[in-house]
N, C-alpha and C positions, 0 to 999 in steps of 0.2 A: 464603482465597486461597492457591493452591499455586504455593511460589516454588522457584525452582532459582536458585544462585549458581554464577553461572561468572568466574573469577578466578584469574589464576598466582598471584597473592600470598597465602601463606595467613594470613598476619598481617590482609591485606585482607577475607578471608572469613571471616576471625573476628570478625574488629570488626561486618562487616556483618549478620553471625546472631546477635550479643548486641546489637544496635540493634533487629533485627527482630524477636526474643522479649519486647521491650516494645509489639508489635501480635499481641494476643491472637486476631485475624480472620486472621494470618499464618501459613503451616507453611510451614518449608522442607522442602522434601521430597527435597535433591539438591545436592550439591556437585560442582565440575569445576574442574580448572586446566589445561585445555585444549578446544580443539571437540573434537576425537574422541571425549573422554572423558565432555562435554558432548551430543554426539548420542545416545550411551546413554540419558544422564539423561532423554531426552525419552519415555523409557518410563514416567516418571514420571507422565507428563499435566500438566507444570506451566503454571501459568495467566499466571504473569510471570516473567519470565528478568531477574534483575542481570547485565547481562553490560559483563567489562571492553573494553576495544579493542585495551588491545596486550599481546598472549600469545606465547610463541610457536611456530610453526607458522602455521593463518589464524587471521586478526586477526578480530576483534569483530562490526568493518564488514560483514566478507565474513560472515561465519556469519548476520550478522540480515537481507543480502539475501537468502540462501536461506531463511532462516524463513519470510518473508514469502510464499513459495509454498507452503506446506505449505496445506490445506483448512481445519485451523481454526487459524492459529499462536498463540503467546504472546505476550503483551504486551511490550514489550523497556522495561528504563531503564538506559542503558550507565553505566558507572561507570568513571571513565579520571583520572590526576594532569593531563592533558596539555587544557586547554578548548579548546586549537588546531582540533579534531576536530569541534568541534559543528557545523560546517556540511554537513559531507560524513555524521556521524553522522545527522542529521535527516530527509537523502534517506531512510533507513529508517523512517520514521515510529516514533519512537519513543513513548514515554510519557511521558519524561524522559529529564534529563541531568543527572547530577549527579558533580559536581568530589571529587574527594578532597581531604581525609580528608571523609568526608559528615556535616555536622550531621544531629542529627537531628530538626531542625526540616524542612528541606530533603526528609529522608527521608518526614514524615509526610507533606507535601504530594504528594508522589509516589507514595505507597501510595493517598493518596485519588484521585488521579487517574484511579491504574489500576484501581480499584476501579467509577469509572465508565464502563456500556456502550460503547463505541465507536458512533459510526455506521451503521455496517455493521451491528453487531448490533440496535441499536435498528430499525433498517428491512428487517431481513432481507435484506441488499442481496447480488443473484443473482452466481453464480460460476461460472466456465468453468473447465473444470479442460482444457489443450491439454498437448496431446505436443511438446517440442522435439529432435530428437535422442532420446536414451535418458533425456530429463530432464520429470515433470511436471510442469506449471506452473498455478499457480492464477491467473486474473486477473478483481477483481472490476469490479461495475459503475461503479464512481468510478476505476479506473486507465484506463478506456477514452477517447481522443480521438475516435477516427473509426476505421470499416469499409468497406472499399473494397472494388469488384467487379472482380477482377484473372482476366481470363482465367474458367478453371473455378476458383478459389479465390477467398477472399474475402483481403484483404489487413487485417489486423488490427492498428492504430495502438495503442499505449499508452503509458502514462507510463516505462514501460522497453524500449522500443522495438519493433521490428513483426517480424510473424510473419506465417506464410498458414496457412489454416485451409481445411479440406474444408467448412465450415459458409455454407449459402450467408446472406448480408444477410435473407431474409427468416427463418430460424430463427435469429438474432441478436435480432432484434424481438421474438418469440416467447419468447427464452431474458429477454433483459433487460427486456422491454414501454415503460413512462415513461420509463426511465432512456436511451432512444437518439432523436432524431427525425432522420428521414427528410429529406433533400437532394434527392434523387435516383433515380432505379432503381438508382443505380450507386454511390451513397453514404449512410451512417447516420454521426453525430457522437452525442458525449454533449453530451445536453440540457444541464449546465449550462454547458459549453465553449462556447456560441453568445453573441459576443461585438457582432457588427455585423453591417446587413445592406448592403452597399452596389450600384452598380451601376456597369457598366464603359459605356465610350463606344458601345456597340454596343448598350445596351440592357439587356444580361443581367444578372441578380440573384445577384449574390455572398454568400457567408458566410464571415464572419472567423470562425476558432475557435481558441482558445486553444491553445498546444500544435503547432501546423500554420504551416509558413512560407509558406504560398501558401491563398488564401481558395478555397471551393468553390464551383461552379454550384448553383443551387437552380434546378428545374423549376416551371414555373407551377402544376401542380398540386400541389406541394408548398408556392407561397408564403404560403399563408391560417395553415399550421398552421406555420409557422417565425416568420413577424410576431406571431401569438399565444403563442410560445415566447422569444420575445423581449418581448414584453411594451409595445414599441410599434410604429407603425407608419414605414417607410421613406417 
């Protein structure tokens, strides 16, 4: 496994690459005490980033939200004195989190972690790669809540908030297949976000989805395969 340490502290990054040269499956391939200096390293190909939280310039946080758009990123397990962080740290999906000074008990547990596929990889899970401003962005098919039919654009709900997209609802279905079902002509959610189906005094067939402060219409020809996606009947 190819690691890159990124860390101001060099005392820090030493202790951590004489813990890590006792994981013979380990290379570091890349040191940084900073992101700038850290965004080079990523010419490295490294397959998991040690990265600290608080450096300075941007912080940890900020560098592994952008990771996380990159098409294939790295595995992240932040390494910080400060465990205050682990909540907001987590939003990044990390690997781990581990407290300084690091046992290295702690550490093997977290080597094996990252050692195991992700999700995503295990299922080959589909990826849109959108244009925001002058910024790529990658969003896969587990960050998606729902796809709205906005004017000529399609309006695109995710777990880091919404975009519009030239890609109309029906080449969304097509881009991600199982991983979206159909509400609507005018709406696509992700399959596992379908929460409840309820209905309103007028009749209509609502859907609760996770992630969404207001439930969606579902169209009668959409209610056979939403009840069957839901797994029981209203």
């Amino acid at each position: 496994m190819r690691v890159l340490i990124v860390d101001d502290e060099p005392l820090a990054r030493a202790r951590l690459r004489r813990l890590l040269s006792e994981h013979p499956d380990v290379l570091v391939v890349g040191e940084a005490d900073h992101v700038a200096k850290a965004e080079a390293a990523l010419a490295s190909e490294p397959e998991l980033v040690f990265l600290d939280i608080e450096m300075p310039g941007e912080s940890g946080l900020s560098w592994a939200k952008r990771l996380r758009q990159l098409a294939v990123p790295p595995a992240i397990i932040f390494t910080t004195a400060h465990p205050g962080h682990a909540l907001e740290a987590f939003a990044s999906s990390p690997i781990d989190y581990l407290v300084k000074p690091i046992e290295p008990e702690r550490l093997a547990q977290a080597i094996a972690r990252a050692a195991q596929p992700t999700r995503a990889q295990q299922s080959h899970e589909p990826r849109l790669n959108i244009q925001i401003g002058r910024q790529q962005r990658v969003v896969s098919a587990s960050d998606i809540i729902a796809a709205l039919s906005d004017d000529k654009y399609t309006r695109l709900i995710t777990v880091e908030g919404e975009v519009l997209l030239e890609q109309s609802l029906k080449e969304l279905e097509g881009l991600f297949g199982d991983y979206l079902l159909r509400l609507h002509r005018h709406s696509l959610i992700n399959r596992a976000r379908l929460r409840a189906i309820n209905r309103n005094a007028s009749g209509q067939h609502l859907a609760e989805v996770v992630g969404l402060p207001a439930p969606l219409e579902i169209s009668r020809r959409a209610m056979p395969a939403v009840r069957e996606a839901l797994g029981s009947v209203d």
